[in-house]
C-alpha positions as CSV (number, residue, x, y, z in Angstrom):
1,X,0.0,0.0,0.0
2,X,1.0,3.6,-0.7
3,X,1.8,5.0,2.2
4,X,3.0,8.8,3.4
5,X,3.0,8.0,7.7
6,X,-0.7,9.0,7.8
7,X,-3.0,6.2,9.2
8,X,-5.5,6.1,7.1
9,X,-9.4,5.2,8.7
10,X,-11.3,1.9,8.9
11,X,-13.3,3.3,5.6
12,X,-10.7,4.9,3.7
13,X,-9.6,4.3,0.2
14,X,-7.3,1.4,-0.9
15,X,-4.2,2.5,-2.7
16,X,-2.1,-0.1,-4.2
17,X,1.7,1.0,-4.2
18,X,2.1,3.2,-7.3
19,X,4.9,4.6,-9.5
20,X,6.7,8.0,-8.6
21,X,8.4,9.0,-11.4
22,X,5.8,12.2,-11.0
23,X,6.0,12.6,-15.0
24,X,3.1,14.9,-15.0
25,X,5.1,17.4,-12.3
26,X,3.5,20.8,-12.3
27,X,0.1,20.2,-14.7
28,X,-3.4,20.6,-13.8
29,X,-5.7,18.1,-14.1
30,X,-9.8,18.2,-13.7
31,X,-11.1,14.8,-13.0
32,X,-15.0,14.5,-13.4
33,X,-17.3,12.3,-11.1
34,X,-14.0,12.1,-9.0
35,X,-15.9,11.1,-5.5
36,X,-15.7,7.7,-3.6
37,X,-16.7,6.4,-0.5
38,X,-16.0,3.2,1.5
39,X,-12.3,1.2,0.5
40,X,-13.0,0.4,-2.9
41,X,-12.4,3.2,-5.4
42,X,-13.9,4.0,-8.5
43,X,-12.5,4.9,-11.4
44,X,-13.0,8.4,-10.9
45,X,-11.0,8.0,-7.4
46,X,-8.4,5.8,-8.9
47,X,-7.7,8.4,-11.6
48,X,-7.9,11.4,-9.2
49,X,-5.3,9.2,-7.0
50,X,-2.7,8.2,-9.7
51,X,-2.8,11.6,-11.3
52,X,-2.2,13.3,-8.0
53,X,1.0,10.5,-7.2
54,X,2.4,11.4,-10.6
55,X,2.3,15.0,-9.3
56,X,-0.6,16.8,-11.0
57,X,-2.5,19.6,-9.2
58,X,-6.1,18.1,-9.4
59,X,-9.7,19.2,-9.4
60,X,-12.0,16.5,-7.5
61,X,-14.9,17.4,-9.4
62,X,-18.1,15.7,-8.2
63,X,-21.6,16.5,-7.2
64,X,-21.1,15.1,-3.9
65,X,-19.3,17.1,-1.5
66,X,-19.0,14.0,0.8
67,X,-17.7,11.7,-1.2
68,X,-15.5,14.4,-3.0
69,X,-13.5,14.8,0.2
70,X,-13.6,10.7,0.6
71,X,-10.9,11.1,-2.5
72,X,-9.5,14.4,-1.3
73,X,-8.5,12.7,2.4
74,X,-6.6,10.0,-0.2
75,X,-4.6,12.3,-2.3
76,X,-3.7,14.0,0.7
77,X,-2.4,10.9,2.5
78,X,-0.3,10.4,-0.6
79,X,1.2,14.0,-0.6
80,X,-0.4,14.9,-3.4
81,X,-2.1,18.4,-4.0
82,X,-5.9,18.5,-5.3
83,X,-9.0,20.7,-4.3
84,X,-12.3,19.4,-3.9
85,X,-15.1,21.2,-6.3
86,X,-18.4,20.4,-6.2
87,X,-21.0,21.2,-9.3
88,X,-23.5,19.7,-11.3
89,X,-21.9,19.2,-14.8
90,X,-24.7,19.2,-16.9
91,X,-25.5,23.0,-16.7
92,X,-23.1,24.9,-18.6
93,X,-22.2,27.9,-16.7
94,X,-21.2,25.4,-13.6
95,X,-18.9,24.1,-16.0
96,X,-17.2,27.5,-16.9
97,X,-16.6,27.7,-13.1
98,X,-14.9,24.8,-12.7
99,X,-12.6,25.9,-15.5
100,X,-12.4,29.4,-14.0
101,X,-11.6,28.1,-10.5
102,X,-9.0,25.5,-12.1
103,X,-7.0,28.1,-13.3
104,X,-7.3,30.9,-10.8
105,X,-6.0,27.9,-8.0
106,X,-3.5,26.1,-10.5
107,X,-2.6,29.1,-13.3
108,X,-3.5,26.5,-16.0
109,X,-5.2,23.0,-17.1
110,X,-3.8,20.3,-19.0
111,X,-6.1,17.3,-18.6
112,X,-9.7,16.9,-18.8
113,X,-10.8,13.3,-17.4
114,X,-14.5,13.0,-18.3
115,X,-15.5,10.1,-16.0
116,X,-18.7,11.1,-14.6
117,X,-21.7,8.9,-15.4
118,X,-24.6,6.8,-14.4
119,X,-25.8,3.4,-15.1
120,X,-28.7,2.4,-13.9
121,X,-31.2,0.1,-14.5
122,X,-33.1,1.1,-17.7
123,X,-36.1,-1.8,-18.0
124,X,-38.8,0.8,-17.7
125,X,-37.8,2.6,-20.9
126,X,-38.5,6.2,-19.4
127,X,-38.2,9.2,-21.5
128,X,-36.8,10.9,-17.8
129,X,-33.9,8.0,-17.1
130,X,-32.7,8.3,-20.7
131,X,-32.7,12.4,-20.5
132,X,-30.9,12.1,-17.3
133,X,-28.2,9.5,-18.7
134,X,-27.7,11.3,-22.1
135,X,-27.1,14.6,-20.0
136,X,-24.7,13.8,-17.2
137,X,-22.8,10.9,-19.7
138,X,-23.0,12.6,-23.0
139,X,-23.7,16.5,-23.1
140,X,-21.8,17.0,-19.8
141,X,-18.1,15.6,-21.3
142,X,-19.2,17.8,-24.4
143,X,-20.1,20.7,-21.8
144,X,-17.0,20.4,-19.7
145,X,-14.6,19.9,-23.1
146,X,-16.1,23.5,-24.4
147,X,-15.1,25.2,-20.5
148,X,-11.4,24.1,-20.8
149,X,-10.8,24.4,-24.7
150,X,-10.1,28.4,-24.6
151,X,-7.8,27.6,-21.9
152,X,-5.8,24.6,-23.8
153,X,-5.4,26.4,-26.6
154,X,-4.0,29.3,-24.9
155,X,-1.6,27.7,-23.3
156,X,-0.4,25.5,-26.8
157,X,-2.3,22.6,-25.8
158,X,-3.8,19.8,-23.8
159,X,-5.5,16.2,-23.4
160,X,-8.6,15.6,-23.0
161,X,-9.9,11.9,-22.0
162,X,-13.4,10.6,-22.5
163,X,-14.3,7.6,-19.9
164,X,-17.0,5.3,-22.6
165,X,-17.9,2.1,-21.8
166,X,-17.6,-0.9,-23.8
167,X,-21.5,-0.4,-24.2
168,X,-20.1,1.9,-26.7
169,X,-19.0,-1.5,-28.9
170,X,-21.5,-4.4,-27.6
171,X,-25.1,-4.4,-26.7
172,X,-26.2,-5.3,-23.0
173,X,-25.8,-2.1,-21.4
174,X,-28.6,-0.8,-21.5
175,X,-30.0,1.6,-24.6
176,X,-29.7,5.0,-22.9
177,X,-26.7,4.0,-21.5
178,X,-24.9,2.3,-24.8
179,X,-26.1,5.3,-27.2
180,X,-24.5,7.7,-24.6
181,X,-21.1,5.9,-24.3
182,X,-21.1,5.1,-28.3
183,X,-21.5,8.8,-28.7
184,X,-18.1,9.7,-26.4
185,X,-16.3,7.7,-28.6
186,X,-17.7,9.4,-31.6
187,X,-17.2,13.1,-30.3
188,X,-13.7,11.9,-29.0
189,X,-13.2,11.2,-33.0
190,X,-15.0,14.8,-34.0
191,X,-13.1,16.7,-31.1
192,X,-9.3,15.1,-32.1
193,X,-10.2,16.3,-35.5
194,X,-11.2,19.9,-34.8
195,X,-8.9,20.6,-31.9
196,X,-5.6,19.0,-33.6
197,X,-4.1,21.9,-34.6
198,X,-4.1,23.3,-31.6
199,X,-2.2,20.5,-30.4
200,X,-5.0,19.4,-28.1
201,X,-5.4,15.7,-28.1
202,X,-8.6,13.8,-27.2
203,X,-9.2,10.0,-26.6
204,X,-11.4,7.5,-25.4
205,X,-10.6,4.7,-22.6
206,X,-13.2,1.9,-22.8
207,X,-13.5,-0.4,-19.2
208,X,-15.1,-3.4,-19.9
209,X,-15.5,-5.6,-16.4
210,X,-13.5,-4.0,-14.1
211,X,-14.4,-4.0,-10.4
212,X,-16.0,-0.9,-9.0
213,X,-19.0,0.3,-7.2
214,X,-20.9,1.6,-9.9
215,X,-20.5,-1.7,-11.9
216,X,-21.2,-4.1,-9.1
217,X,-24.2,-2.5,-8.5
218,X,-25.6,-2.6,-11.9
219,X,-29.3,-3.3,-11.8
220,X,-29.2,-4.8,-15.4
221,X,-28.0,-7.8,-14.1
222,X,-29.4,-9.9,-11.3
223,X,-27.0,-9.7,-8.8
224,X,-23.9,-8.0,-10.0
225,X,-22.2,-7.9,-6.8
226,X,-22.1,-11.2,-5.9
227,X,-19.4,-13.7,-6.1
228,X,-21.0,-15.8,-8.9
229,X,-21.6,-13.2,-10.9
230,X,-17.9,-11.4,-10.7
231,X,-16.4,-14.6,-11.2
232,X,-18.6,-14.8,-14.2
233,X,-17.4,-11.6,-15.9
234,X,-14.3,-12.2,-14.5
235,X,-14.3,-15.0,-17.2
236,X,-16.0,-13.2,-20.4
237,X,-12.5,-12.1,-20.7
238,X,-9.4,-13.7,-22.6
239,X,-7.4,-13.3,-19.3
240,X,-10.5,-14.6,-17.3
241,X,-9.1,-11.9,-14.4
242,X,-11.6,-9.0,-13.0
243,X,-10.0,-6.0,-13.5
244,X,-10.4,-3.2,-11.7
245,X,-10.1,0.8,-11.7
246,X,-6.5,1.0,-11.4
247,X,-6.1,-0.8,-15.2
248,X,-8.2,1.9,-16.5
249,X,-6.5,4.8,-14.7
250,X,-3.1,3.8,-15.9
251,X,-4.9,3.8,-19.4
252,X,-5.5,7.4,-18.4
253,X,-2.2,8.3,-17.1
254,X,-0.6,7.1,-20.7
255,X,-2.8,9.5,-22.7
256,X,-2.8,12.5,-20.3
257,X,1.0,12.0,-20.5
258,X,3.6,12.7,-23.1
259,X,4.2,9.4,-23.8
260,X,1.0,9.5,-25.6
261,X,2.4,12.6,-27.5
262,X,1.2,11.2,-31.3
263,X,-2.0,9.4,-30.1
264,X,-5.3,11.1,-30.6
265,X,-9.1,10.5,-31.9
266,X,-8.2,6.4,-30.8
267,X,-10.4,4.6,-27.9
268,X,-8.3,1.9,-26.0
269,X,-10.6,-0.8,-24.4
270,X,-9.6,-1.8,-20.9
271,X,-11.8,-5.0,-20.8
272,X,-9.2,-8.1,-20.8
273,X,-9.9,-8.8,-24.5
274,X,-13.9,-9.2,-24.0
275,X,-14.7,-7.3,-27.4
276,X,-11.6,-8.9,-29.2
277,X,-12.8,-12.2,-29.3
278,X,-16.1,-14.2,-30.8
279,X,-18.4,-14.9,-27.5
280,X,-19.0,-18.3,-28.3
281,X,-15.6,-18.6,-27.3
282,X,-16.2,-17.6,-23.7
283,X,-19.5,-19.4,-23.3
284,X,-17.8,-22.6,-21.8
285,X,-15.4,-20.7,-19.6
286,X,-18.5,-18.6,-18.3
287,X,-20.4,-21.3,-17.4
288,X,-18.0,-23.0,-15.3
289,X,-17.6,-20.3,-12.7
């Protein structure tokens, strides 16, 4: 575990050991849908977290005050430096603020992680639940892109990362929820293109089963928490592993970093090779857990 001499509390975050070669020293990065609660992170936390170790300033952005300091209590017991921000996303003006505040407390931003979202359970078909997932999932990445683009571009440039699903590829998720991550990886295409020449990059990162609270709890499934079913996805995947949302925020770290330098309008799928093979191929492997 990473630890800094602080003890953390019987509920606070997890955090594995994690790499200090602080390449991201000095940049600003806004993290949506950043809160957490309980030891298990999301990947909201986990990017916050491993951002903030590689030594980024970073926005906690969430609508949850409560679980926005959750994360800011971890990055602090890492020695990292963040502020906690709390808005809701999907009005526009809230997202100029966040932008506003960014670079009034950090003089800049660099990264845009657009992870906030919801996935709930959609067999009612209301027009309400798919409203409230195309707004928060779709028109709030789109929203929060727009607040930090003047500021990218005046400073020569900037990465923005789009946090889809791989709904966006494969049916199951639910139709709100799939037409909403579909379209991230779509505007991610639209935004690299438009915003190139300003040397502002966008991607996608795709998590297929990884191990947080928001996909545990899916209500699509019956019982997604349970052991059964997590050994199950854990085995609709080539590796036949549960992954969790470290693997996706180390997918996060390589394109908010420069290593990443000549990589833009791509979406790279965190899911254990799930969408890169047939699913007959699985079915006997599935079944046995």
């Amino acid at each position: 575990m990473y630890t800094t001499g602080q003890t953390p509390n019987s509920d606070s975050l997890e955090i594995p050991e994690l790499p200090g070669d602080r390449r991201l020293e000095g940049r600003t990065a806004i993290v949506t849908g950043a809160g957490s609660a309980g030891t298990m992170g999301g990947t909201g936390s986990d990017i916050a977290l491993l951002l903030a170790s590689q030594g980024a300033n970073v926005v906690v952005l969430d609508v949850s005050e409560d679980r926005a300091r959750h994360t800011l209590e971890a990055v602090e017991r890492i020695g990292g430096r963040a502020y906690v921000h709390t808005a809701d996303i999907t009005v526009k003006a809230n997202c100029e603020a966040v932008a506003a505040r960014a670079l009034d407390e950090f003089g800049g931003i660099d990264i845009l992680v657009n992870n906030a979202a919801i996935a709930p359970g959609e067999q009612e078909n209301l027009e309400s639940m798919w409203d409230a997932i195309i707004a928060l999932n779709l028109k709030a990445p789109k929203l929060m892109s727009d607040a930090v683009l003047p500021h990218m571009k005046a400073a020569g440039g900037g990465s923005i990362i789009h946090i889809s699903s791989i709904a966006g590829f494969r049916a199951g998720g639910g139709i709100g929820y799939s037409a909403a991550k579909g379209g991230l990886i779509a505007m991610a295409k639209a935004q690299a293109f438009e915003y190139g020449q300003s040397a502002i990059r966008v991607n996608t990162v795709a998590p297929g089963h990884v191990a947080i609270p928001m996909g545990l709890g899916f209500k699509g499934w019956d019982g997604g928490g349970t052991d059964r079913m997590r050994s199950r996805r854990a085995k609709a995947t080539m590796l036949g592993t549960e992954g969790t949302g470290w693997d996706v925020a180390f997918a996060v770290l390589y394109l908010a970093s420069d290593e990443s330098r000549y990589v833009t309008g791509h979406t790279i799928p965190v899911d254990g090779g799930t969408t890169a093979t047939m699913p007959i191929m699985l079915a006997a492997q599935i079944e046995s857990a």
